[in-house]
C-alpha positions as a Markdown table, in Angstrom:
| # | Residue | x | y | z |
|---|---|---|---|---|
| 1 | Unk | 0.0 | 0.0 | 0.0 |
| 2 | Unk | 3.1 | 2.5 | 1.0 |
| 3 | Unk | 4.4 | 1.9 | -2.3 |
| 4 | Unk | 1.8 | 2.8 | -4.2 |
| 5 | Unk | 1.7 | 6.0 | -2.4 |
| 6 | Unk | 4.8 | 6.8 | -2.8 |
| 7 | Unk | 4.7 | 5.8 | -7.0 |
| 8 | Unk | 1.5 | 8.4 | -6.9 |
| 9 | Unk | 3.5 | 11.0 | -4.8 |
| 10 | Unk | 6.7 | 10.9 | -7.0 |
| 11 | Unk | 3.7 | 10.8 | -10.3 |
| 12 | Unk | 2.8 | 13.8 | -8.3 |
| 13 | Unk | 5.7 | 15.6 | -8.4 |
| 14 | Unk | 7.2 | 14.5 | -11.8 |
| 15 | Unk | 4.4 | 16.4 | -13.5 |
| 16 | Unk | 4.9 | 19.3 | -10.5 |
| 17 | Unk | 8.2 | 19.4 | -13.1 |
| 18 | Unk | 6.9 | 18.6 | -16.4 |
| 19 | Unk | 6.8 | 22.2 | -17.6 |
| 20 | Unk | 10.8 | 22.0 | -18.4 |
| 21 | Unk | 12.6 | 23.5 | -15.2 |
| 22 | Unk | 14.4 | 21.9 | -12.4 |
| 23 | Unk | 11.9 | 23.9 | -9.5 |
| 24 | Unk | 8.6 | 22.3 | -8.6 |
| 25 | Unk | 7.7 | 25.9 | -7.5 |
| 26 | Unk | 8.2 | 27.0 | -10.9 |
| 27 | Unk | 5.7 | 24.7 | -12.4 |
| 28 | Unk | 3.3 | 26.5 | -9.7 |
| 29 | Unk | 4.2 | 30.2 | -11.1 |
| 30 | Unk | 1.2 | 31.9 | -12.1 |
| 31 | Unk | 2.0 | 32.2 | -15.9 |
| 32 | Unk | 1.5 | 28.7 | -15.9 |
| 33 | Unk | -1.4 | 28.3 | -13.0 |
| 34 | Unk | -4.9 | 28.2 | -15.6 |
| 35 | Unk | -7.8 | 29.9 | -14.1 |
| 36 | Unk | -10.7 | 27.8 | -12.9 |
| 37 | Unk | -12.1 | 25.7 | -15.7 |
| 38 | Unk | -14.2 | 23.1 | -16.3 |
| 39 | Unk | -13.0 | 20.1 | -18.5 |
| 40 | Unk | -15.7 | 17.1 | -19.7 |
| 41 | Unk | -18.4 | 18.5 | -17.4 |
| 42 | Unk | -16.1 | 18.6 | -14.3 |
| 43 | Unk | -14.6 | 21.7 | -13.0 |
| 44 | Unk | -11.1 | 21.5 | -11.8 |
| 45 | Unk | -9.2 | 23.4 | -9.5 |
| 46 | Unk | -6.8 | 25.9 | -9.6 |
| 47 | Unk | -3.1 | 25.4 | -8.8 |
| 48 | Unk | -1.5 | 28.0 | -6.3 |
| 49 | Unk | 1.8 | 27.9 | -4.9 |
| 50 | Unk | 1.2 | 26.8 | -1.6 |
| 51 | Unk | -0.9 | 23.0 | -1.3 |
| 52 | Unk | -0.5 | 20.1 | 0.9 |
| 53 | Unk | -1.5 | 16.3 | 0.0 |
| 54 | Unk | -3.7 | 14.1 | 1.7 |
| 55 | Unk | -4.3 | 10.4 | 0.8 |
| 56 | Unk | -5.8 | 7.4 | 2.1 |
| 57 | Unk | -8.2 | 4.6 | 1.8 |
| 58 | Unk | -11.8 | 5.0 | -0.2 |
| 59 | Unk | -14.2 | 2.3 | 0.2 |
| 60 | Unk | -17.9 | 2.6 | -1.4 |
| 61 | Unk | -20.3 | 0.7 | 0.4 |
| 62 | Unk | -17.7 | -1.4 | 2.0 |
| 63 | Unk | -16.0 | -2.3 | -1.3 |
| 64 | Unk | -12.5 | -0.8 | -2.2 |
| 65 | Unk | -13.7 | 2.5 | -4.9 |
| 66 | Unk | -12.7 | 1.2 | -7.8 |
| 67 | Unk | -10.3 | 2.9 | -10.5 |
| 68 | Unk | -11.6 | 6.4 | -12.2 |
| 69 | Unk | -13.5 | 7.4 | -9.3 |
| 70 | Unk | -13.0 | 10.8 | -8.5 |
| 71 | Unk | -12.3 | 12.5 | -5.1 |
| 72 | Unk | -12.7 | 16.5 | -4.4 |
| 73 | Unk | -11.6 | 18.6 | -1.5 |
| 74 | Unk | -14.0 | 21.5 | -0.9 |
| 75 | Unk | -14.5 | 24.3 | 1.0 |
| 76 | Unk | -18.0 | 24.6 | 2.7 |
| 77 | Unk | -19.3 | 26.5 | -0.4 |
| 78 | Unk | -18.2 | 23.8 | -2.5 |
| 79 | Unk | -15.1 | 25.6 | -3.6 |
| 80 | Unk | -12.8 | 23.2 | -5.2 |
| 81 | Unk | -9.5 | 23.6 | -3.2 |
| 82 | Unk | -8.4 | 19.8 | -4.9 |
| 83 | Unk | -9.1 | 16.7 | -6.9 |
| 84 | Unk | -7.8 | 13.1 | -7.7 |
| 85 | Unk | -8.8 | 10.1 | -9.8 |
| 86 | Unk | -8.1 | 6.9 | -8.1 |
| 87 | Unk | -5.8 | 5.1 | -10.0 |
| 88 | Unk | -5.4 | 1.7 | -7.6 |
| 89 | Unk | -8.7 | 0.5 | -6.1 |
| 90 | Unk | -9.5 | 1.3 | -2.8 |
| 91 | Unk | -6.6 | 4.2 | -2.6 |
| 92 | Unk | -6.3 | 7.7 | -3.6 |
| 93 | Unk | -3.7 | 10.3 | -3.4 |
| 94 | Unk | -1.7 | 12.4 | -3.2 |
| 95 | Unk | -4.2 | 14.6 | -4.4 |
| 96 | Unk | -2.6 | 18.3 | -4.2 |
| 97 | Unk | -4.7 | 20.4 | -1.9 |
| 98 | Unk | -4.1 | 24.5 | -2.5 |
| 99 | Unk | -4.0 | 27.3 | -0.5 |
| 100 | Unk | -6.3 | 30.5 | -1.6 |
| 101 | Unk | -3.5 | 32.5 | -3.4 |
| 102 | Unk | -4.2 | 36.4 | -1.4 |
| 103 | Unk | -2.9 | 38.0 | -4.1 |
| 104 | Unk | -5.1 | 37.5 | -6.7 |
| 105 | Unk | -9.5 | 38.3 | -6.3 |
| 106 | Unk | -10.1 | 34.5 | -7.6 |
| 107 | Unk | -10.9 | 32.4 | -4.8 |
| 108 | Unk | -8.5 | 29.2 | -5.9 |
| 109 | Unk | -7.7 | 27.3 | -2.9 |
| 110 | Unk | -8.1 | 26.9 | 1.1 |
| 111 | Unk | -7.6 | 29.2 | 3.8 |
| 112 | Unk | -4.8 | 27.9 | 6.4 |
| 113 | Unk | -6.7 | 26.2 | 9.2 |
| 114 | Unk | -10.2 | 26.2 | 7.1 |
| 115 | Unk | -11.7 | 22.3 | 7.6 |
| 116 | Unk | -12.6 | 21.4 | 3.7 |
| 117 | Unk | -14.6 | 18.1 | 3.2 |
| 118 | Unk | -14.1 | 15.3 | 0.8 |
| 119 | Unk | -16.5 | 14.4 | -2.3 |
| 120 | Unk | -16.4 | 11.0 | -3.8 |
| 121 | Unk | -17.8 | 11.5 | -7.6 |
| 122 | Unk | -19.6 | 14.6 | -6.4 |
| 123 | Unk | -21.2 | 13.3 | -3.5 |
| 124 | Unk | -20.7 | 14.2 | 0.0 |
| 125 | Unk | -19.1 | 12.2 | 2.3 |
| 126 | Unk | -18.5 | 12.4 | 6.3 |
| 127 | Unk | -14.8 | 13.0 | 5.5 |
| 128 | Unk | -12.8 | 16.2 | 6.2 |
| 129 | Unk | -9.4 | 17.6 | 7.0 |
| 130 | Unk | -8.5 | 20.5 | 8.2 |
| 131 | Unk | -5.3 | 22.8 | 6.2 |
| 132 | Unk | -2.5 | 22.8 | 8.2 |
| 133 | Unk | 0.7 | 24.1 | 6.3 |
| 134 | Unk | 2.6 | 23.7 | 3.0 |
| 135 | Unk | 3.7 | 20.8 | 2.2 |
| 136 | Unk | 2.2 | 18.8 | 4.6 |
| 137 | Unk | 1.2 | 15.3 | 3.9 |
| 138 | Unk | -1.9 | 14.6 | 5.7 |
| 139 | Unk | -3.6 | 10.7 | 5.6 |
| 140 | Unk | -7.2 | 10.6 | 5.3 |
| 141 | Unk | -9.4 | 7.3 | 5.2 |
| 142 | Unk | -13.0 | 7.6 | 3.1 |
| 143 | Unk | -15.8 | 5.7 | 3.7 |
| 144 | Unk | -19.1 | 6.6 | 1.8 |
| 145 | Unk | -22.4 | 4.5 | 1.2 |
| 146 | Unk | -23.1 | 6.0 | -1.7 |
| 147 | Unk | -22.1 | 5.7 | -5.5 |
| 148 | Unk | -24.6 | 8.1 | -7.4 |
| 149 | Unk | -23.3 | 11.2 | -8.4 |
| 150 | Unk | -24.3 | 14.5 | -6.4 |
| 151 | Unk | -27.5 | 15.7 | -8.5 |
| 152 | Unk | -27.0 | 19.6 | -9.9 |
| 153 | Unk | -24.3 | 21.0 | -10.8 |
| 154 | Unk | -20.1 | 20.3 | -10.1 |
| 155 | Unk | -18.5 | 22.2 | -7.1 |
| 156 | Unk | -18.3 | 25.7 | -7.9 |
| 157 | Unk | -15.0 | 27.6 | -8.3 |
| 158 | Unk | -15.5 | 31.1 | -8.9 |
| 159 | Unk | -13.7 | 32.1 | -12.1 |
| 160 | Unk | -11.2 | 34.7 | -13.0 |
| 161 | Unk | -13.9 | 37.5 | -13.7 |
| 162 | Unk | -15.4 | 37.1 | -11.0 |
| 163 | Unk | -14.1 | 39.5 | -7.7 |
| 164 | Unk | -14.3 | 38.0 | -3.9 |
| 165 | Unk | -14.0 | 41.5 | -2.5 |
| 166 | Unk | -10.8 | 40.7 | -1.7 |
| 167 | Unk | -8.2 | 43.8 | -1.7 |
């Protein structure tokens, strides 16, 4: 199980890297940090340059989640602050969590010591964490009883042209 972890935490930071230069922080720079979008119905969150990971088990119904289902951290608006697609059953993670960026009005990410809540394919769960610091890596078990997506909409993350009244 710690293996796989780790194989998913040095995935992680391979593509951290991926944008040709030797800094994981530089892959985070804002030039190359989209704004909010949403890709094949699901909305995605925003990289910043502060995040933590978190990881753990996910069962559904007692039964390991199985491969492509997708976990979300939100805030309690449903702010995406991070997402992950299981790639072994019955594990997730490290799913990058990030910090709201002050410095910009777009409301990407946590706030440090906010408690955010997990989502297994956009349905609530009784799962949350709470953000502690950058670059922590936090372990957090799922356990959910349901498999139907969330009806609406995706978690909302409020785009670019949008202003949080933040100065």
């Amino acid at each position: 199980m710690y293996r796989r972890f780790a194989v998913a935490l040095v995935a992680a930071l391979a593509t951290l890297t991926a944008c040709g230069t030797n800094s994981p922080m530089a892959a985070l720079d804002s030039s190359f940090a989209p704004a909010a979008k949403t890709t094949g119905g699901l909305v995605v969150p925003t990289p910043t340059r502060q995040f933590m990971f978190v990881w753990g088990s996910i069962t559904i119904n007692g039964v390991p989640a199985p491969a492509g289902t997708i976990i979300s951290a939100v805030d309690r608006v449903g702010n995406m602050a991070g997402q992950f697609t299981v790639w072994y059953s019955g594990y997730y993670g490290a799913m990058a969590v990030y910090l709201d960026d002050p410095e910009t009005s777009l409301d990407e990410g946590a706030v440090l010591g906010e408690w955010l809540y997990i989502r297994v394919n956009s349905h609530s769960s009784r799962s949350k964490f709470k953000w502690t610091k950058f670059g922590d890596v936090v372990r957090v078990d799922v356990a959910t009883t349901s498999t139907a997506p969330k009806s609406g909409p995706p978690p909302t993350v409020k785009s670019s042209s949008v202003t949080t009244g933040k100065k």
